[in-house]
C-alpha positions in Angstrom: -10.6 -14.1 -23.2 -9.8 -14.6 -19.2 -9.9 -17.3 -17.4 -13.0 -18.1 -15.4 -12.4 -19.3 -11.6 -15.1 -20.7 -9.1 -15.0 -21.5 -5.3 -17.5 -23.0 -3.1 -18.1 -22.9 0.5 -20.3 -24.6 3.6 -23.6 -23.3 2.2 -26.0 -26.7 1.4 -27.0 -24.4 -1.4 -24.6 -24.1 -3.8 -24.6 -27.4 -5.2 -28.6 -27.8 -4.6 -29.4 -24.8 -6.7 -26.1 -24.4 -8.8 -24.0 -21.5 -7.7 -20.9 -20.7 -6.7 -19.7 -18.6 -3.6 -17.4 -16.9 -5.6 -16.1 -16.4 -9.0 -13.1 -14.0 -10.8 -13.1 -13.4 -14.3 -10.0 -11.5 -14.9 -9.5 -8.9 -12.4 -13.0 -8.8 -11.2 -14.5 -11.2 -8.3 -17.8 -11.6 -7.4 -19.2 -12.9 -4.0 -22.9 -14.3 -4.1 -25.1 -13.4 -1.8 -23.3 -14.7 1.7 -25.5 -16.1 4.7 -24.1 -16.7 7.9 -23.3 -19.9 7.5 -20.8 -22.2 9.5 -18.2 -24.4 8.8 -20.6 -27.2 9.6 -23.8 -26.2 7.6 -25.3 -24.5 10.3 -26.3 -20.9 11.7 -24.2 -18.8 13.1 -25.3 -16.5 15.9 -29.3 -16.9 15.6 -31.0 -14.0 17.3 -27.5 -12.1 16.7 -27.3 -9.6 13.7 -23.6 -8.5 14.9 -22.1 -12.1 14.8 -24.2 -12.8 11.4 -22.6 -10.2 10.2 -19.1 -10.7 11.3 -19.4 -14.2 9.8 -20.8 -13.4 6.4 -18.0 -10.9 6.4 -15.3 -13.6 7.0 -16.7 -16.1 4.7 -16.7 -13.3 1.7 -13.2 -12.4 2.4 -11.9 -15.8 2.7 -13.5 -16.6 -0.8 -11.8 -13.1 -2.0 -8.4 -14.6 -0.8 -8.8 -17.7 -2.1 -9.3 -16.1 -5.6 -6.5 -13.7 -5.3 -7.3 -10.8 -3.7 -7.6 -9.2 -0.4 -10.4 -7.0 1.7 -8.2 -4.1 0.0 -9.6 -5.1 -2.7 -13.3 -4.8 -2.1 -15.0 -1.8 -3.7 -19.0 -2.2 -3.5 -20.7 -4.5 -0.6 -24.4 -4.9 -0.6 -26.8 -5.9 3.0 -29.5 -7.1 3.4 -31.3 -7.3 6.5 -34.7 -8.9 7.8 -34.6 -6.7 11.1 -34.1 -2.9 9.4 -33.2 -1.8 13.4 -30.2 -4.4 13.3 -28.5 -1.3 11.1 -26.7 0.1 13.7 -25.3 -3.1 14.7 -24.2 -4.3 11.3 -22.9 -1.3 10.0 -20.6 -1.5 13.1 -19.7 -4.5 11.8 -19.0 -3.5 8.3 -16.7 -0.9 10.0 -14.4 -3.7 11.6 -13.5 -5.2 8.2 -13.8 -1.9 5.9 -13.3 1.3 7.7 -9.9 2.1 6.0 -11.2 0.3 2.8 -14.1 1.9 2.9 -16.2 0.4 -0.7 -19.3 1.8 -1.4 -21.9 0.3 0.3 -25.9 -0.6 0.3 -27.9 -1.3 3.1 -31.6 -2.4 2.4 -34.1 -3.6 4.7 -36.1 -6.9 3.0 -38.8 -8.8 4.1 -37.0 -12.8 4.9 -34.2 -14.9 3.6 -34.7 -18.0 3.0 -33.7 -19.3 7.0 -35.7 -17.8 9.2 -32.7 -17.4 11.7 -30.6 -15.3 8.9 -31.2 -11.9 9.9 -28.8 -10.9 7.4 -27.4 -11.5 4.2 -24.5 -9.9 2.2 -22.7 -9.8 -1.6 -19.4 -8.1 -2.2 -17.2 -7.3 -5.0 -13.5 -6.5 -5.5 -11.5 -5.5 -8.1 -7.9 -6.4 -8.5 -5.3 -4.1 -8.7 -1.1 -3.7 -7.8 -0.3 -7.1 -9.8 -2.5 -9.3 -8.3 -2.0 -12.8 -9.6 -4.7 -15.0 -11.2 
């Protein structure tokens, strides 16, 4: 049976409603649903779906890393935005960090998140591969 791994991050909300960021099970890591959060607890770039994006992206990779694996490894990411016409802007985005990678992808247009200044909201998943170490 493998080994189950967790890592937390910034978000108030992890230990208030008892989730991870991040977990691996074997060569599989899953990244809960990532708001653009700082270092501090706070919002990043409110009224700003490209620099939401850009740290939602960083947060979910750093938790990838810290489990073992890399953005290579990322083969499905999932977006969700509040503003459906921040598309352009976040898919741009999702192009810095996966354009060579390139995982399959969902964009879906929702109603809110739970912060009104979140205009976005992301999950990833990677699977390990070329003798990654757990």
């Amino acid at each position: 049976m493998s080994e189950t791994r967790r890592i937390t991050s910034a978000s108030p909300y992890e230990e208030q409603f008892g989730f991870c960021r991040a977990l691996r099970i074997g060569d599989r890591i899953e990244v809960a649903g990532t708001a653009p959060i700082g270092p501090d607890g706070k919002t990043v770039g409110v009224g700003d779906p490209a620099a939401q994006a850009r740290r939602c992206f960083e947060i979910m990779i750093e938790a990838i890393e810290q489990l073992g694996g890399s953005a290579r490894d990322v083969v499905r990411t999932r977006m969700f935005l509040t503003h459906i016409e921040d598309w352009e802007a976040v898919g741009r985005v999702h192009g810095e960090f996966f354009a060579e990678i390139k995982p399959v992808a969902t964009m879906i247009g929702i109603g809110k998140l739970i912060d009104p200044d979140w205009r976005v909201e992301f999950e990833a998943e990677a699977l390990l591969r070329d003798g990654a170490e757990g």
